[in-house]
N, C-alpha and C positions, 0 to 999 in steps of 0.2 A: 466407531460410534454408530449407534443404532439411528434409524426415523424415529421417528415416535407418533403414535397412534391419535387422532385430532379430537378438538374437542366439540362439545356439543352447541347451537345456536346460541342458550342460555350461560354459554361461558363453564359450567361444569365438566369435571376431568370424565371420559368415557370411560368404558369397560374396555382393559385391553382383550383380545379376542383369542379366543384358549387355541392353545398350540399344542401337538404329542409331543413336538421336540423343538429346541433352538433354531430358529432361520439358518441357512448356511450362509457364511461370510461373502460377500465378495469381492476382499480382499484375495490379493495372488502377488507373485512371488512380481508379473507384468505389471501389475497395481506401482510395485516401489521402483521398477526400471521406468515407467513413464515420470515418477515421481522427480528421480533423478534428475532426468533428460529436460525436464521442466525446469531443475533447480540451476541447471548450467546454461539453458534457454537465457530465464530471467538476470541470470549473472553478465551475461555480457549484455542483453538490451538494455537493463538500466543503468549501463553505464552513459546511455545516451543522452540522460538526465543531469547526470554529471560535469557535461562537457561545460557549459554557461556559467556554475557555480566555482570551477577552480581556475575560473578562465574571466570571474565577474572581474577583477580590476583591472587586467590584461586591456578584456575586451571593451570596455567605459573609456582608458585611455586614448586606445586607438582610434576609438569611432567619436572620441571627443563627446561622450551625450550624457546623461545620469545615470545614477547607479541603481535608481529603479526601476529606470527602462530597460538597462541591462537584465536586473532580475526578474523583469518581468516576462524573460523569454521562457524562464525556470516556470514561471508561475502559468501561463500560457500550455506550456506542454503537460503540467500534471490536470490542467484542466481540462486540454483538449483529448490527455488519456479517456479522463470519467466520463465523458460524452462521448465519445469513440466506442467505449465500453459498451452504451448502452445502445446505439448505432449498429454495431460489430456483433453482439450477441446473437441477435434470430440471426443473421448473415450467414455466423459460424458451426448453426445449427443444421445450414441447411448444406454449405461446404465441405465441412469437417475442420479438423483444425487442423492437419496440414496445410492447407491452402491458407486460413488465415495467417498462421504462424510466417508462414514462406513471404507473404503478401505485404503482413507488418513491417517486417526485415526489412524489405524494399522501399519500402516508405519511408519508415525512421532514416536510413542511409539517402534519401531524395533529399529529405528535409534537413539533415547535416549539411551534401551538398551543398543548397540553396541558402541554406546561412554561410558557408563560410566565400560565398562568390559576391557577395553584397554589405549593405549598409545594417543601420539597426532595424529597420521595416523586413529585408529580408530574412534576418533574423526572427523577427517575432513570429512572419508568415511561415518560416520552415520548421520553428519550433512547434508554435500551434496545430497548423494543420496538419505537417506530414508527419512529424515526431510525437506528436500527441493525438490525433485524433483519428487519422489512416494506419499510423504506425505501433504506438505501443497501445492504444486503443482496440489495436485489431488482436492484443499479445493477451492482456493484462487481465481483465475480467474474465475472456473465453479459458484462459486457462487454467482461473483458479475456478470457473464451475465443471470446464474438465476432470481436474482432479479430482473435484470434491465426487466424483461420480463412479470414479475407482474404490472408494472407503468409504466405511460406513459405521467398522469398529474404531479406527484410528483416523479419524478425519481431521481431528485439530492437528494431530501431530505431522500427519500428510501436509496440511495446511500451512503448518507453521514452516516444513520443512523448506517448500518450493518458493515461501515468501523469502526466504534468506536468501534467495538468489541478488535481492534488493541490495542487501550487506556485503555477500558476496563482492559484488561490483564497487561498493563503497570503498572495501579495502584496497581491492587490488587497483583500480582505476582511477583515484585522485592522485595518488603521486606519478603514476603512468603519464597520465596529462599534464599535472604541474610539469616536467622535464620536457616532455613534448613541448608546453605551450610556451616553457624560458628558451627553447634550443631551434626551435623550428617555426614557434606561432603559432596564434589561437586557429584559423585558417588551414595551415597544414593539419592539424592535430585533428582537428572534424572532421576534414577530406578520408584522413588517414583511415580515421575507427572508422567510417560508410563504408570503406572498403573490407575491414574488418566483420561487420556485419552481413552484409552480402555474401563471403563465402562459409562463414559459420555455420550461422543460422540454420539457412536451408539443410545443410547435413543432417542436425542433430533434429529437423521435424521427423525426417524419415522415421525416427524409430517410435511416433507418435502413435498410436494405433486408435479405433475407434474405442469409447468408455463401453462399458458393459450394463446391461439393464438393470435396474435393483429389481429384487424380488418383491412379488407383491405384497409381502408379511413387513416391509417396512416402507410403510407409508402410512396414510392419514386415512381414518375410520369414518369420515366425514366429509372427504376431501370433493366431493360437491356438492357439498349445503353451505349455508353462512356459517364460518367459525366465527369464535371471540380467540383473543392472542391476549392474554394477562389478563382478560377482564377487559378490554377493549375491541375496537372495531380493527381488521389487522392491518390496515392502510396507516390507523391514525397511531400503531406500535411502530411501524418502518417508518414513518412522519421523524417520531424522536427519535430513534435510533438514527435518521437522516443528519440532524440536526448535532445530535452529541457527537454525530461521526465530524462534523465539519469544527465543532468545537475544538477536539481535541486534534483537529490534525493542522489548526492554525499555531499552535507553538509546536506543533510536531516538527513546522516545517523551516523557523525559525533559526535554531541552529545549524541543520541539516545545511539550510541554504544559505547563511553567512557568516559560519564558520572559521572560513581561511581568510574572508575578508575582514571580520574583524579581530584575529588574533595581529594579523598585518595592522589594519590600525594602532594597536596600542604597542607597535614593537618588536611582535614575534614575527619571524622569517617566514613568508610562505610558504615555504619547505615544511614546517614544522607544522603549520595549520594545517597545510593538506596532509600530514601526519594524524595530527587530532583527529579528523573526517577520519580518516581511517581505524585510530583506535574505536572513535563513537560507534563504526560500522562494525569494529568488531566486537562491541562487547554488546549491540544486539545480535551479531551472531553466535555467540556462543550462549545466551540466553535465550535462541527463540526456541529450542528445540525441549527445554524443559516447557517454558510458556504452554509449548503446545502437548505436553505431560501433560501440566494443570487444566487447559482447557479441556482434556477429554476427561476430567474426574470432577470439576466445579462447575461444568457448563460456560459459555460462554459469554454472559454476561457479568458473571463472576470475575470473570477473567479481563474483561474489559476494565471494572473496576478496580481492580487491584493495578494493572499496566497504567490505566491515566493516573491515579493518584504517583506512584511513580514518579511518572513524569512530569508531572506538577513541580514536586520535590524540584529534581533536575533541574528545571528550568527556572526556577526560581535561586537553583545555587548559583548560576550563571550571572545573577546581579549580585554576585560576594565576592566574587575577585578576581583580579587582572594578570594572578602569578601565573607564568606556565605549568608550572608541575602541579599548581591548581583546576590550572584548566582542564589538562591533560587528564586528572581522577574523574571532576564532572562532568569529561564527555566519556567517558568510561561505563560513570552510574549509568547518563541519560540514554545511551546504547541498551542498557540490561532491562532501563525501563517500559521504554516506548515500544518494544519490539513484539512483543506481543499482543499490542490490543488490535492492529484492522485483520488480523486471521479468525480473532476472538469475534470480532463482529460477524463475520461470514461464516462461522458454527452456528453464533447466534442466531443466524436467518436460518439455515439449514436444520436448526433446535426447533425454530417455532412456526416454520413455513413448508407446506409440502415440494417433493424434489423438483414436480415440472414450472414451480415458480421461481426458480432457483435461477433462470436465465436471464430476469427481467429485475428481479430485486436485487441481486448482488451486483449489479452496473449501476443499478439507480445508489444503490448505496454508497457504491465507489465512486459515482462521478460526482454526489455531493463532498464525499470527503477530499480528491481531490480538487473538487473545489475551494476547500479550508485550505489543501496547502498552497493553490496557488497565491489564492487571499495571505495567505501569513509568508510567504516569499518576498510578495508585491509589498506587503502592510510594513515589514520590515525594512525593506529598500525606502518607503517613502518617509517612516519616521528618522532612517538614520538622515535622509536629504534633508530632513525639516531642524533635528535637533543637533545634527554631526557625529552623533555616539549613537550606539548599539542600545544602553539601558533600557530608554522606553519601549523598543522593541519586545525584550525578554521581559520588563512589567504588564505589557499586551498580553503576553502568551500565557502568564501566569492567570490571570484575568478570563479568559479563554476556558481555561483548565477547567478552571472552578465550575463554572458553568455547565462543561461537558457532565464532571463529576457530579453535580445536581441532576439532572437528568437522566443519566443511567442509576444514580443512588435510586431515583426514583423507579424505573423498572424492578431493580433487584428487587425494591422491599413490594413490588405487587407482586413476582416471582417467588417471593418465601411467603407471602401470605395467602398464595394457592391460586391465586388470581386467574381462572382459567388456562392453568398450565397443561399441556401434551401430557399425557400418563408413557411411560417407557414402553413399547412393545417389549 
């Protein structure tokens, strides 16, 4: 996927600027080996994410406390990611991202540590800060603006690919840990993966290499005057895009994060729940790589829209019923649906913002959304303590949706009505 050429103070699309011949790509063959190397990155760190959710009743038990305080260690770390993000970015501009990559590792596996040698305080502190805001904070936003900076034709799809690392992890590391955590303990089972991360990691930075410059025929025509973004000021387009990101990522995180505990509630084996987690994770892996087909042909806010309504749907089948093999289909859909839209959001910054803002906007936008998940982790945990079911949680997240869904409907129709939109280089 190309830059595209910016627009004028008065919000009107520019002249794109005449060319003898097409930019040379710079995509390369090193483009999809770092791409990789990213996708196996993210596969093992977030399984770090992991550990508290397949471990939520385990670990409530032992420590005797609630089940929100529990999940609020889940919710803690995905926030102290989006703030870490935005922390970590210049940091990893001026490092590289070997060092962060190497540095994160270390951290996440500190802050494992540190939860599993203590009470629920050490918990929340090792989740938070070292797992979320040192650790995968140091991982997560630096490297999806890495990659975005390898591509230029295929960016969604680059995009979409190294986010699977997410599901990746989902599949293969909840039943990992459910057996770890029935056979050995939530405790050993942390200890264990820190150890695991520690000697991974670091390997697989080495083959990181620095991104490569884009050329000057893809970028912005304008890119030091005032632009407009859709017919607006472009602080106050990344404002709602802020905002619909944290909408849709509070019932994102809903299922995601009590999953196996409330299939356990109503009767299903936790084996089986942490099964579910895993079909959910795989049926957004096997749909994000189209996702990110369609994000390089609809654009990305298209693609946002089409993913939340989705998952809308999803989340609302989750209040129809209590069968397993029911379950089992609707964490299937809600996989295929949600998996696609925060890559679509990070096109969308990269659609409508020039590249050297790409370091400060894609954190700011990822730490408000995770922000929504830690919110919709934590929101979930305190409505199941208040009402004893799961329900009201998944009517919140439905509720949530809508809202997201209003607010991006709303960009899209200033995006088709020309609204100060980037004309294509």
């Amino acid at each position: 996927m190309t830059e595209f050429v910016g627009t004028t103070s008065t919000g009107s699309t520019a002249e794109a600027r005449p060319a003898a011949s097409p930019p040379a790509s710079i995509e390369t063959r090193q483009s999809w080996i770092v791409a990789w190397v990213t996708l196996a990155l993210l596969a093992v760190c977030f399984g770090s994410t992991l550990l508290a959710v397949v471990g939520l009743k385990p670990i409530t038990e032992d420590l005797g406390t609630t089940r929100q305080l529990v999940a609020l260690a889940n919710a803690v770390a995905w926030l102290g990611t989006g703030l870490g993000g935005i922390l970590m970015g210049p940091v990893a501009e001026r490092l590289g991202i070997r060092i962060m990559v190497t540095f994160g590792a270390a951290m996440i596996a500190l802050g494992l540590a540190i939860s599993a040698s203590g009470d629920i305080w050490a918990i929340l502190v090792g989740h938070g800060l070292f797992v979320g805001v040192l650790g995968n904070g140091a991982l997560y936003a630096p490297l999806l603006v890495y990659i975005s900076r390898w591509f230029d034709r295929r960016r969604g799809t680059a995009l979409a690919l190294i986010w699977s690392g997410q599901y990746v992890a989902g599949i293969v590391w909840p039943t990992v840990f459910e057996h770890a955590i029935r056979d050995y303990g939530w405790r050993f089972t942390m200890a264990g993966f820190a150890v695991v991360l520690v000697v991974l990691v670091p390997i697989a930075a080495l083959f990181l290499r620095q991104a490569p410059e884009a050329p000057a025929a893809f970028g912005f025509a304008d890119a030091g005057r005032r632009r407009k973004v859709l017919g607006m000021r472009p602080n106050t387009v990344l404002a709602i895009l802020c905002i619909a990101s944290f909408a849709c990522c509070v019932p994102m995180a809903i299922p995601q994060g009590h999953l196996v505990a409330f299939c356990s509630d109503i009767g299903i084996p936790a084996a089986r729940g942490a099964a579910m987690l895993s079909v959910l994770q795989a049926g957004a892996l096997i749909s994000r790589v189209v996702w990110g087909w369609l994000t390089d042909r609809i654009g990305g806010l298209n693609t946002v829209l089409a993913g939340s309504a989705l998952q809308a749907l999803a989340v609302a089948a989750f209040l129809a019923t209590e069968d397993e093999a029911g379950l089992f289909a609707i964490s299937a859909a809600y996989g295929l649906g949600f998996s696609g839209i925060i890559p679509a959001y990070i096109v969308a910054i990269r659609e409508l913002y020039p590249s050297r803002e790409a370091s400060w906007r894609v954190p700011t936008l990822l730490f408000v959304g995770m922000g929504g998940m830690a919110f919709g982790v934590w929101l979930a945990g305190a409505l199941y303590d208040y009402f004893g079911f799961y329900a009201p949680a998944f009517a919140a997240g439905v509720l949530f949706n809508l809202f997201n869904l209003a607010l991006i409907g709303f960009l899209v129709l200033r995006q088709r009505s020309g609204g100060a939109l980037p004309a294509m280089a």
